[in-house]
Structures are given as C-alpha cells and as structure tokens.
C-alpha positions, -999 to 999 in steps of 0.1 A, spaced: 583 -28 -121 572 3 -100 539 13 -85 524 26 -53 532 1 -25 509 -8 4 519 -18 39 543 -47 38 531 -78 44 559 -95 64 568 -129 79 590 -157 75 584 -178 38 583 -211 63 559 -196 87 522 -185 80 525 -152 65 499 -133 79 488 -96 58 493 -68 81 455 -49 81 457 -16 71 429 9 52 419 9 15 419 -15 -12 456 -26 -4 450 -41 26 417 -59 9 443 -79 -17 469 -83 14 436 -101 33 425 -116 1 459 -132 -10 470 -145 22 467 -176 16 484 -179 -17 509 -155 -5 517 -188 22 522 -209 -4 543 -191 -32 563 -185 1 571 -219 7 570 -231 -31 595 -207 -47 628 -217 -42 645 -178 -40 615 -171 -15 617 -203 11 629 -197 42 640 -164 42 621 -132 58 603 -114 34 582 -80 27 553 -80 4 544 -44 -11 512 -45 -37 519 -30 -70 492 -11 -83 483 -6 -121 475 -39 -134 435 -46 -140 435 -85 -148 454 -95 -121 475 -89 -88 511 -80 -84 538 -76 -54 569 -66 -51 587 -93 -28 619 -77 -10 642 -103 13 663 -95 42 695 -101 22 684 -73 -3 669 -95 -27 641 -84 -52 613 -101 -69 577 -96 -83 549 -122 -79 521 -120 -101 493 -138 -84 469 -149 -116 433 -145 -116 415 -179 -129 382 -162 -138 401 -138 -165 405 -175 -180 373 -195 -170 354 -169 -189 383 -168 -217 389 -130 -211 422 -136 -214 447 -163 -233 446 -194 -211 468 -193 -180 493 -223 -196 496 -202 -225 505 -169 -204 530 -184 -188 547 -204 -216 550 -172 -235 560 -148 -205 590 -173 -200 597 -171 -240 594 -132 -238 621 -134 -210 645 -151 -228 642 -129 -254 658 -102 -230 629 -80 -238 606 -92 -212 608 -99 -175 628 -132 -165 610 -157 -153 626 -167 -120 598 -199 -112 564 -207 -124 537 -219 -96 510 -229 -124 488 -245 -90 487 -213 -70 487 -199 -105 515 -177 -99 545 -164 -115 579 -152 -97 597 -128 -119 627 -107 -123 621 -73 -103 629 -47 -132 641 -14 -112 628 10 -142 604 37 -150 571 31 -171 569 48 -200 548 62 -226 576 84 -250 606 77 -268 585 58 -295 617 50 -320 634 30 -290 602 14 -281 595 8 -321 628 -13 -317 621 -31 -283 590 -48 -299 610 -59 -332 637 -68 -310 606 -90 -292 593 -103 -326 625 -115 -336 640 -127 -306 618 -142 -284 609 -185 -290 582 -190 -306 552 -192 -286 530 -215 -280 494 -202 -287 482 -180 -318 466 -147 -303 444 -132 -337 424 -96 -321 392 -116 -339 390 -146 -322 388 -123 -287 366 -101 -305 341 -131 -312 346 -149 -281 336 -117 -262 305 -113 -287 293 -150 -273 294 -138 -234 277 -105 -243 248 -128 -258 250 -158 -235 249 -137 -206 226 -108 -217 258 -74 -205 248 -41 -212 273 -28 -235 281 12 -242 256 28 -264 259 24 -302 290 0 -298 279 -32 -321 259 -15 -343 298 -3 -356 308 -39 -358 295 -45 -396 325 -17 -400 351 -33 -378 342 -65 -399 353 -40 -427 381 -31 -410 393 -71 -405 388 -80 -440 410 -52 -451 438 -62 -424 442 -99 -443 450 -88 -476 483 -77 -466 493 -99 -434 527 -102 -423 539 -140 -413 529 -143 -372 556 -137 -346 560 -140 -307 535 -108 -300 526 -91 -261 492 -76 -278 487 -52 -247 512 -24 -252 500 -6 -229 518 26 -210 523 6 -180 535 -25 -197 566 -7 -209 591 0 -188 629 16 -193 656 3 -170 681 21 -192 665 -2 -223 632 -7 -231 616 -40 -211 581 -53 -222 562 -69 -196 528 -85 -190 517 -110 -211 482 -120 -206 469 -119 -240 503 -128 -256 506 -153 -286 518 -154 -322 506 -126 -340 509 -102 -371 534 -84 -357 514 -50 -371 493 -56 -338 519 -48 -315 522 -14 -333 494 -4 -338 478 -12 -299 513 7 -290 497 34 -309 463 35 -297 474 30 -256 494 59 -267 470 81 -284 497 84 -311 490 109 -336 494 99 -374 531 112 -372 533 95 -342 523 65 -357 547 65 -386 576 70 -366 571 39 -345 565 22 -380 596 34 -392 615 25 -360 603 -10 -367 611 -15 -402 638 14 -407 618 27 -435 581 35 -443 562 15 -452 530 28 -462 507 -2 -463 520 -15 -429 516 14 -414 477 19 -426 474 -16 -412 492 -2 -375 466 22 -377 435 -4 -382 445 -25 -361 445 2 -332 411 6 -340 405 -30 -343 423 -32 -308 405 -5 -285 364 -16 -302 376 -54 -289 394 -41 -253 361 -20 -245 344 -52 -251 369 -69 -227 361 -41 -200 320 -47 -201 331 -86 -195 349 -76 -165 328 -52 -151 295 -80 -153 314 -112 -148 345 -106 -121 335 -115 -87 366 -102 -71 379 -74 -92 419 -76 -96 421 -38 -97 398 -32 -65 378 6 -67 388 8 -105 356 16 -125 358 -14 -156 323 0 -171 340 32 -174 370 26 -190 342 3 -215 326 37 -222 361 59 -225 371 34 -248 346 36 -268 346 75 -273 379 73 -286 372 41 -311 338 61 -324 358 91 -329 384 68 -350 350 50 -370 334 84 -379 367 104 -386 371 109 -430 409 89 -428 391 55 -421 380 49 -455 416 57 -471 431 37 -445 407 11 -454 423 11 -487 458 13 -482 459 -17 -459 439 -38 -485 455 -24 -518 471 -52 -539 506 -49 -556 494 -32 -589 483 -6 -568 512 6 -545 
C-alpha cells in the first residue's frame, strides 16, 4: 500500500506508544489513535515487543490506515476500523469486513491477513510494496475474475439496492440535505434495477469499491479494501471498476472482455448500469458521511463535495441518449439476442 506518510509515531509495542505531535491532520489521527495504536501494539503477535514506526497512509475515506515498519525491517499495515461507518450501516458490518478481507487474501488477490483485532476493531495486514493504479484494464479485468473465482465464499451478500435503500431510510430519519435533483432520478435508477435482474449472473466473492486506490500492482494486480465486500453479481465489480475509472464505452468493453475472454454484449450493458447504479448509491453514501461522522476518517476531505461531484457525473450518465438502449440490452430475453 503507498501513500503520503506522516511523522512516525514511534515506541516500544510493550511500552505506551505515545504519537509524536506534529502540524496538520496527520498528527490529529496520530493524537486520536493513540490509544488503540497501544493496544494493537501489544495484541498483534508480529507487533509485541519489538520497536516500531507508525507512518499514516492517506487515501482511504471510511477509515484509518498505517504503515507499521519494525527495527528488524519488518513491514505491515494496520487498518484501524471506524464503528460509526457500521452503527449507521454505511458500510457492511465490521464481522463481515473482516471475514471477507481474510477470504479475499487467500485468494492471493487481496492483502493477507496477518491478525484480526475485531475488539480494537483492527486489522493487521500484509504491507503490499506496489503502486496504485488506474490503467492496464485487461490485467485488472483478470485480477477481479481471478477474485471471483478464487477467493472462499464469503460470508455476507452485498446487492448495490439494499445500500441504496438503507441509505434512503437515514436520509428520511434524519432529515440530510442531499444534492439538488438527486432522488427525483430514483424512479429511473428503479428502472435501471429492474433491468439489471433479468439477466443476473449467479453471486460471487465481490470487493464492490473498485476504486483507483484500491488497486494496486506489485508486479500483479492486488485488490484491497474491503469494506463493502460480499457475494455479489460479479457484473458489479466491473462496472464500479468502470465508473471509479471514468471508462469510456471501449473502455468498458475491454475490461468485459478481459473478464470473460469474449464480448458479451448483454453483460457488458449490465457493467455499464450498474456503474450508474453504483455512483447514484456512493453519492448517497457521501451525504451520510458528511451529516452523520463525528470524527471524519479522511480529516480536511470535503464528503458533501465528492456527494455533489458524484452526482454530476451520474446525471450526465441519466440524461445521456445510450441509457435507454442500455436499458434494453441488459433486460433483453433470449429470443431477442
């Protein structure tokens, strides 16, 4: 994993690890996290008793991440997991996210899971000495088959509609301003969801949050990051791939092909929705972080705007003359292909 780093935070893993103060919002998580960087310390048996350096990893926006570096050259990542991103069901439930980041790490596609401190909650994971990345679509096209069809089944099913709804119900209970225009589209994205059942693939061990900066290339394509994992049409994968990515339509059918090894014209309509599907539900997500986060994971990062920015983009996708034939390819029954 890679990122900016902060002043290391340094001690001995039996000893009181105290956060060195420094300025900006690095030093706030090293102040924040003291505690619990104490007690992964002492609970993780490759961290326990040995000297250690704690560098914040920036990029993430549900929760907080450091590289962990020993004297003996050892590296790690702790992932310190933010309760509220569960309370408020923002995210899969922290059980589930960490049963399925251990089964996406056997897979080979995902970090390893070194220990799991579900009390803290934490995770310790493999430190993956790689590069994010946002090109080479065919080799990332295979890294999430290789995902799909590797990985343990996991534990949880993860559908985009039941976050969709569940973020819907916290809108209403608690009365968020949303972007402008936003769920008068949702009769639409209902459209859109009806279309994407008539021709569903059976569900598979699924990240659902392919992100830029949840793929990273260590000389093969690693996956990581898997707080809204679960088993899902595996068409998901793609097509949120494909929207983090801003992938063009040829863009889009290349990392279809890569998956199946041949076009597929229905599934590849159905990437395409559920892109769509994908960024209306996410800038839904981002109005529920921005109202109802008391300590934001990502500190300084605007959640109301990356809402809005969202939203531009999914508008632009509702209003643009391909949504109605890619309404019909996705839905079209076998007497019509």
């Amino acid at each position: 994993m890679t990122g900016a780093t902060s002043e290391p935070v340094t001690g001995m893993a039996s000893e009181p690890v105290t956060a060195i103060a420094g300025e900006g919002a690095a030093s706030t998580a090293d102040q924040r996290f003291a505690g619990q960087i104490e007690q992964v310390g002492a609970a993780a048996e490759v961290l326990r008793g040995r000297r250690l350096d704690w560098r914040q990893l920036f990029g993430g926006l549900a929760h907080v991440t450091y590289a962990v570096s020993t004297e003996a050259g050892d590296h790690y990542v702790v992932k310190f997991l933010t309760q509220e991103m569960d309370d408020f069901g923002l995210m899969i439930p922290i059980d589930d996210l960490i049963a399925n980041t251990v089964a996406a790490g056997e897979s080979g596609v995902g970090a390893r899971v070194v220990q799991a401190l579900p009390e803290i909650p934490a995770l310790v994971l493999e430190f993956i000495d790689g590069r994010t990345r946002a090109d080479y679509i065919p080799r990332i096209g295979r890294a999430i088959r290789d995902l799909h069809a590797k990985a343990p089944p996991m534990r949880n099913a993860t559908v985009i509609w039941k976050f969709l709804d569940d973020y819907l119900v916290l809108i209403d209970k608690h009365s968020l301003k949303c972007p402008p225009g936003i769920l008068g589209w949702l009769p639409t994205v209902r459209r859109i969801q009806t279309a994407l059942a008539v021709n569903a693939l059976p569900p598979v061990p699924s990240n659902n949050d392919l992100l830029a900066k949840n793929v990273m290339d260590d000389g093969r394509i690693r996956i990581i990051d898997y707080d809204f994992s679960g088993m899902n049409d595996p068409m998901f994968d793609v097509g949120d791939l494909a929207m983090e990515g801003d992938y063009d339509p040829d863009q889009i059918r290349v990392a279809c092909t890569a998956y199946f090894g041949v076009h597929d014209p229905v599934q590849y309509a159905r990437a395409s929705l559920f892109g769509i599907a994908a960024q209306y539900t996410w800038s839904l997500l981002f109005v529920g972080m921005d109202a109802l986060l008391t300590d934001s994971p990502a500190e300084g990062f605007d959640y109301w705007q990356e809402a809005s920015s969202r939203w531009d983009w999914t508008r632009a996708k509702l209003e643009d003359r391909s949504l109605e034939s890619l309404i019909a390819a996705a839905g079209a029954g076998p007497q019509s292909r």
